[in-house]
C-alpha positions as CSV (number, residue, x, y, z in Angstrom):
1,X,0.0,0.0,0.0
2,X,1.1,3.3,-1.0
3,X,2.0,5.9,1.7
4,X,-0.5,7.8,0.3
5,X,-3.4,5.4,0.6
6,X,-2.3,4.6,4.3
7,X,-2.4,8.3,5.4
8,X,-5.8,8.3,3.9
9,X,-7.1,5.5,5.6
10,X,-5.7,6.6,8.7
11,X,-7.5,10.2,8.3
12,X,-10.6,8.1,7.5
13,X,-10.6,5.7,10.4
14,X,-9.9,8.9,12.8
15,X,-12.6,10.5,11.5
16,X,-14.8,7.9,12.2
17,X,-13.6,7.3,15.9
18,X,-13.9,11.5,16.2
19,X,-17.6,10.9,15.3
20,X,-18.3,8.1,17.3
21,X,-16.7,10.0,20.9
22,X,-19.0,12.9,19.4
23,X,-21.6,10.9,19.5
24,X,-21.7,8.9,22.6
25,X,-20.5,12.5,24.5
26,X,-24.0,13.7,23.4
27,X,-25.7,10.6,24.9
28,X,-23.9,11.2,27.7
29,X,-24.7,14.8,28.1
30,X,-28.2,14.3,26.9
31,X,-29.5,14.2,30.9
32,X,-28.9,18.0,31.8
33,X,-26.8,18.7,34.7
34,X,-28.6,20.1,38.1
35,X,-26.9,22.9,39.7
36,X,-28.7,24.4,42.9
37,X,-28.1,27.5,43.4
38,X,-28.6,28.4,47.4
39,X,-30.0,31.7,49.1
40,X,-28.0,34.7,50.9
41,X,-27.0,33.0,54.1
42,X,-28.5,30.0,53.4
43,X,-26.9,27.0,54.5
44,X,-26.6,23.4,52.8
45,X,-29.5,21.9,55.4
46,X,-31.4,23.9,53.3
47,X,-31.5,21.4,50.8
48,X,-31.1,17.7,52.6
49,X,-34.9,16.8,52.3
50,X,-35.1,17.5,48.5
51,X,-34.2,13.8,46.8
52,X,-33.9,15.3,43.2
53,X,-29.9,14.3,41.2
54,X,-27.5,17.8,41.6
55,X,-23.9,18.3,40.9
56,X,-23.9,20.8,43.5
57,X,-25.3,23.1,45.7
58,X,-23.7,26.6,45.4
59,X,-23.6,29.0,48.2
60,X,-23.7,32.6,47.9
61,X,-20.8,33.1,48.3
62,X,-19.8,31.1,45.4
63,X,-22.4,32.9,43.6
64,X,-20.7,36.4,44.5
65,X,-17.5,34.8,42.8
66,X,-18.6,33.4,39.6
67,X,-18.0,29.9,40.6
68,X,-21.7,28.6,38.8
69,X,-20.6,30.6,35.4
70,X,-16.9,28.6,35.7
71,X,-18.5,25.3,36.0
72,X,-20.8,26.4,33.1
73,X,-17.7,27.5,30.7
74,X,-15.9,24.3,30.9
75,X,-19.1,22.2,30.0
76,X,-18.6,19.3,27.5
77,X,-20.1,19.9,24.2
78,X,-23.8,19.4,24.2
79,X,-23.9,19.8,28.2
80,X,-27.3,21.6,29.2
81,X,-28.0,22.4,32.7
82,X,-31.6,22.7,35.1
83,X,-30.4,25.4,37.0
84,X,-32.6,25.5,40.6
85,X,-32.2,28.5,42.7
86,X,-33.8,30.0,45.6
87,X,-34.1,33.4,47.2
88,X,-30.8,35.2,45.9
89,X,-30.1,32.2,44.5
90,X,-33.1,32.2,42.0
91,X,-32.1,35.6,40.9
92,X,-28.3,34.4,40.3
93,X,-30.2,31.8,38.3
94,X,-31.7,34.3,36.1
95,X,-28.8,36.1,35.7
96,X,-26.8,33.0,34.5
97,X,-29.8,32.0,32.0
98,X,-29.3,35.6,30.3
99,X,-25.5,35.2,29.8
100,X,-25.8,31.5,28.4
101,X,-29.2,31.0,27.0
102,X,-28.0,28.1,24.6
103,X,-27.3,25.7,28.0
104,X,-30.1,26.0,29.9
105,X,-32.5,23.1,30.0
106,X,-34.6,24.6,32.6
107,X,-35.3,27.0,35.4
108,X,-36.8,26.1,38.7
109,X,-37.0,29.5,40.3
110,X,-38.1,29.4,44.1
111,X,-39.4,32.5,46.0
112,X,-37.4,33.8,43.2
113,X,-37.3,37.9,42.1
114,X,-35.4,39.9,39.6
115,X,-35.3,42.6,42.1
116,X,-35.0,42.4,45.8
117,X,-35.5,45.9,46.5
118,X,-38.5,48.0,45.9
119,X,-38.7,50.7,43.2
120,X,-42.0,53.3,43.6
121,X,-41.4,54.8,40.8
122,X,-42.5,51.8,38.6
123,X,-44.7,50.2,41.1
124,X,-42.4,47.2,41.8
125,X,-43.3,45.2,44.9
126,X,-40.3,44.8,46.7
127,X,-38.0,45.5,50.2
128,X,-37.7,49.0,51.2
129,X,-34.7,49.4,53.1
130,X,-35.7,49.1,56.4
131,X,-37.1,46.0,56.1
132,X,-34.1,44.9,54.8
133,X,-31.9,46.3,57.6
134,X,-35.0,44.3,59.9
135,X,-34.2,41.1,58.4
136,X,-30.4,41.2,58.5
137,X,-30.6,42.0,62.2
138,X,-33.7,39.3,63.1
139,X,-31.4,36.9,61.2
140,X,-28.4,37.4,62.9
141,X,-30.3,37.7,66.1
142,X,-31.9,34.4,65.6
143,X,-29.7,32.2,64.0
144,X,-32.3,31.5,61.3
145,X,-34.2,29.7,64.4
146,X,-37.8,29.6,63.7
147,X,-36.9,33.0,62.0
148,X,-39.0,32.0,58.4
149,X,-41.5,29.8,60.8
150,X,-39.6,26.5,59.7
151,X,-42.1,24.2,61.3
152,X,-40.3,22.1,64.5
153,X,-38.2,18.7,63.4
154,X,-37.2,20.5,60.0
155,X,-33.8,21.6,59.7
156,X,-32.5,24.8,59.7
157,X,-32.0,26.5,56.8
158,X,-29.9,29.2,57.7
159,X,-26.1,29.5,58.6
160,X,-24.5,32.2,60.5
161,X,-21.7,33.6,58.2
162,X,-19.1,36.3,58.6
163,X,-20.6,40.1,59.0
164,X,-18.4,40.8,55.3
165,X,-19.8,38.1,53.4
166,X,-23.6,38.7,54.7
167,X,-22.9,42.3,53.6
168,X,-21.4,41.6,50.2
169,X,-25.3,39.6,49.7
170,X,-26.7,42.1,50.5
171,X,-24.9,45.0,48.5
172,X,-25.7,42.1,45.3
173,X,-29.3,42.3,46.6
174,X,-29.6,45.7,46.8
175,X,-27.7,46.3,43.3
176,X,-29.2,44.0,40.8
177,X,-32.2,44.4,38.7
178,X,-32.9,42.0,35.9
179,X,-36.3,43.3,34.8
180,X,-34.9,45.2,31.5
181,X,-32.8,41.8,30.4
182,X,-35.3,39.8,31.1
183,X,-38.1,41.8,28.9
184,X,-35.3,42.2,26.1
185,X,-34.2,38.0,25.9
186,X,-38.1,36.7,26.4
187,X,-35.8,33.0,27.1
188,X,-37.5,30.8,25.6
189,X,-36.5,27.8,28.3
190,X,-39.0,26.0,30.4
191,X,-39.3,27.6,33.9
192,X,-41.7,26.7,37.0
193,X,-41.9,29.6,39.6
194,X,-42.5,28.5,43.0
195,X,-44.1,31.1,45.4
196,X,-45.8,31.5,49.0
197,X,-48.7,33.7,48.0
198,X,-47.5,36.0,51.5
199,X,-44.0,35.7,51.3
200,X,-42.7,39.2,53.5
201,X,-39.9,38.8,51.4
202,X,-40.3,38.3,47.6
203,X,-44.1,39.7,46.7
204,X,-46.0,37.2,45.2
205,X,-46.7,40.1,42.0
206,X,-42.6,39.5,41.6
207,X,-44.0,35.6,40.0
208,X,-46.5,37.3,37.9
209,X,-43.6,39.3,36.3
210,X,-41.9,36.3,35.6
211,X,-44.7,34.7,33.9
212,X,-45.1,37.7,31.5
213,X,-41.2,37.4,30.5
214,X,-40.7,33.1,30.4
215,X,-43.5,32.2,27.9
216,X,-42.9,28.7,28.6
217,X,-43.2,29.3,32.6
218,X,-45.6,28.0,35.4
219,X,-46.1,29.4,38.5
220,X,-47.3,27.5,41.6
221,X,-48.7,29.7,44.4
222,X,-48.0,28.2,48.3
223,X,-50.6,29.3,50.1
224,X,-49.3,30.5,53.2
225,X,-46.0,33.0,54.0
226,X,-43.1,30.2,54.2
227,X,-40.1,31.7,52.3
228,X,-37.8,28.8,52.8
229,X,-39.8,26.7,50.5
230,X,-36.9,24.0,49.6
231,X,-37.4,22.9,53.4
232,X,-41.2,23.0,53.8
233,X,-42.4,21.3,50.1
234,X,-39.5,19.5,48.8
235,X,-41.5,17.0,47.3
236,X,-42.4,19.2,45.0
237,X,-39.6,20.8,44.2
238,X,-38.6,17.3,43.6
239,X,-41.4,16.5,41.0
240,X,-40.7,19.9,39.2
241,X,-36.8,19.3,39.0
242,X,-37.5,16.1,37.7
243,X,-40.2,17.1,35.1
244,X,-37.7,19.1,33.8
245,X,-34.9,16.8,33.3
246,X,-37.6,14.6,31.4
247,X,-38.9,16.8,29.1
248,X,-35.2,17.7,27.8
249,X,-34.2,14.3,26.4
């Protein structure tokens, strides 16, 4: 056989074992990674009674430093990810969706708001700053302990954390607004909204927002004022992260 020919066979057969890793990496990224995305001062007991599959459960903290968005850029080809994320971490959620539309499978967004604070001017149901101040302080105070009303034999979802990293959650609280990105994108990803229909912290009109901007969203009211939702209905957070991964593949 001529050099020639073997070169060309070689290139051929490479080719064809290129294709087939190609291949079986998309069947093997064709289950979308979970990545939970955790609340400001939030701690990982937050999440011990939900059974759905996740990578990993990001804190705050790691949200503050991009850690989410680095696991996100070095995703295999053909990885797609159901992002879950409550409190802050539902609005970190949204904020990652924006920047890579392309991977996201799905949103689960859980007392969820793409803005913490509240803004008169346009009517936008939110925290004024004293209230804000009242629930740093009632939060350190407590410890989280029956702070939300976690009903007794549930665990805590709460951590106590440094004063410097509660403040830098709440300087990203206070700062970020998503409303204008979200209008502009429309993603076109399923989402299901979870809220508590008297949540003192994120209004219950902050879900009807996020209806009008995911076209392919649902939102399930919680009757009731729990905010720390992953620890008093897991089940369904469960059923809805699982829905999810079935209707990608």
């Amino acid at each position: 056989m001529a050099d020639g020919d073997y070169e060309r066979g070689r290139d051929r057969e490479i080719a064809s074992l290129a294709a087939q890793l190609k291949r079986l990496a998309a069947e093997r990224n064709a289950v979308p990674t979970v990545l939970v995305l955790n609340g400001w001062a939030a701690s990982p007991q937050a999440w011990e009674l939900c059974k759905f599959p996740r990578e990993r459960v990001y804190s705050y903290i790691d949200q503050l430093d991009g850690l989410p968005e680095r696991r996100i850029e070095s995703a295999a080809d053909g990885e797609k990810f159901v992002i879950v994320g409550w409190s802050m971490g539902g609005n970190s959620a949204m904020r990652i969706a924006c920047r890579f539309p392309g991977r996201i499978a799905g949103l689960v967004l859980v007392a969820a708001t793409p803005r913490m604070m509240e803004d008169r001017e346009a009517s936008w149901k939110g925290m004024s700053p004293r209230r804000l101040a009242a629930l740093e302080f009632g939060l350190k105070a407590t410890h989280g302990e029956g702070f939300f009303g976690i009903p007794e034999g549930k665990p805590n979802p709460y951590m106590m954390d440094t004063d410097e990293n509660l403040t830098r959650g709440l300087d990203y609280l206070r700062a970020t607004d998503l409303r204008d990105e979200l209008v502009r994108l429309r993603l076109d990803c399923p989402v299901h909204v979870f809220q508590s229909e008297h949540d003192g912290i994120v209004r219950r009109e902050n879900a009807e927002f996020l209806k009008s901007v995911f076209p392919r969203s649902t939102i399930e009211l919680v009757p009731g004022a729990e905010h720390a939702l992953p620890v008093t209905m897991p089940e369904r957070l469960d059923a809805a992260v699982c829905g999810l991964i079935s209707l990608s593949h």
